[in-house]
N, C-alpha and C positions, 0 to 999 in steps of 0.2 A: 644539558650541563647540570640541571638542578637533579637530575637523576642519578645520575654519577655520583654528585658530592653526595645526596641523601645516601645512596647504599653506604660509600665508603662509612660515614658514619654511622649506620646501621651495623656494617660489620666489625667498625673497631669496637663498640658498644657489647656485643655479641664476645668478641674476644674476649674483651677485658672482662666481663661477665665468666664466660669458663674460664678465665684464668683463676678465678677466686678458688675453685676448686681445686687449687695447686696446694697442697698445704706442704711439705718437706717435713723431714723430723727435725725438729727442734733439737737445739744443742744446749741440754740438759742433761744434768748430774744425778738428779731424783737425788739431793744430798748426800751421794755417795763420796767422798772425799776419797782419792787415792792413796797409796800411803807413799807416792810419788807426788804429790803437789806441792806447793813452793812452800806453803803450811807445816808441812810436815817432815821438811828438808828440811826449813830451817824454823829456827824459835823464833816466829813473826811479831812482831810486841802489836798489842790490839790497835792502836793510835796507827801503825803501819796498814795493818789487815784491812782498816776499815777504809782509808786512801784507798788503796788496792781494788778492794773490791767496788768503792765510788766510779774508781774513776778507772780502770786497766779492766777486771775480769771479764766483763760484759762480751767484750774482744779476744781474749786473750786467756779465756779456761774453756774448759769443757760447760762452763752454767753459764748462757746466758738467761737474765732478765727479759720476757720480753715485753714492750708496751702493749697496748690495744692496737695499735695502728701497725705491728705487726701481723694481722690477721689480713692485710687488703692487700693486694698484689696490684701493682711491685715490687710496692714497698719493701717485703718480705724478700724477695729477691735480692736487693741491692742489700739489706740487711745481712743475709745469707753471706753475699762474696764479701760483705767487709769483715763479718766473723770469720769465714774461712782463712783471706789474707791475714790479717791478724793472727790468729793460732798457726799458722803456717813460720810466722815469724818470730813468736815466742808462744808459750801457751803454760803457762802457769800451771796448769791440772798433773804436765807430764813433766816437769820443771829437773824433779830427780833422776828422770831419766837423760841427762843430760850430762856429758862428760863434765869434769872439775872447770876445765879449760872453757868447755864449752860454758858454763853457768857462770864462772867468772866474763867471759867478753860479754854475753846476754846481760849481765849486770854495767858491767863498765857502757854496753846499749842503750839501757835504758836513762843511766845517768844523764847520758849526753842528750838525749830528747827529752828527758825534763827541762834540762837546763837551756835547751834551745827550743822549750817551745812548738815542739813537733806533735807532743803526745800529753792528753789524750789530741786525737787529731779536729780540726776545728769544725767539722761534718759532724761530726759526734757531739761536740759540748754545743753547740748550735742547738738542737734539740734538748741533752739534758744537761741543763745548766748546771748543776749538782756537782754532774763530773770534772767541772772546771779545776784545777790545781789552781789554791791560793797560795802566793808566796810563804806562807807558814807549812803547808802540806809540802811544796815543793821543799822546802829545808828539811822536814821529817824524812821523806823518801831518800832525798840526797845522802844527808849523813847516815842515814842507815845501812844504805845499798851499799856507799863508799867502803863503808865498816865490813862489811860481810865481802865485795869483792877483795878487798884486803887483804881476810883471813882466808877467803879460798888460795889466793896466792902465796902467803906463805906456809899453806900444807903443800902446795905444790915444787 
């Protein structure tokens, strides 16, 4: 029996060992800014941009941030599928390529996960506390987004 458990442990050791070897590409901009990003869609006022980039792009552009403790698998991994979901669900970098219709409801979206608390998601500010929305950030984003889903509606 002690043989048994010793291999198992030898060979998850061994695994987890070659897994480090796993590196992915990273999902990075090399500051290339689209002239499709949410920036350049619209007139971002800086007090917005920098929420944004606090607390939303890390998930939800084409740059993430990554820590050190990105570099250890699995970490990396699970890092990986929550950028993937996230950009899947909005993604900021491709923002402009996004019909009127479509970028007004992703706005009227994101309102409603501020305001309830959903986003950033609690996995996330768990680790960087930074990203957390203060009620003062939270009012900046609201009236801003409200403002701009707005005026996408009445061009439409």
């Amino acid at each position: 029996m002690k043989i048994v458990i010793k291999r198992i442990i030898i060979s998850g050791c061994v695994i987890l060992l070659l897994l480090q070897f796993y590196q992915p590409v990273r999902n990075l901009d090399y500051g290339r800014v689209l002239p499709i990003h949410f920036n350049k869609t619209y007139n971002v006022p800086s007090n917005v941009n920098n929420i944004l980039k606090t607390s939303c792009y890390d998930c939800h552009s084409n740059n993430t941030k990554y820590p050190w403790y990105s570099y250890i698998q699995p970490t990396r991994m699970f890092m990986d599928s929550h950028t993937t979901e996230g950009k899947e669900n909005l993604n900021f970098s491709e923002f402009g390529n996004y019909s009127k219709r479509k970028q007004g409801n992703k706005l009227d979206r994101i309102i409603k996960q501020i305001k309830s608390d959903e986003m950033p998601l609690s996995s996330y500010t768990l680790i960087h506390r930074n990203a957390k929305l203060t009620i003062e950030n939270k009012a900046v984003l609201i009236h801003w987004m409200e403002r701009m889903r707005d005026s996408i509606s009445i061009e439409n």
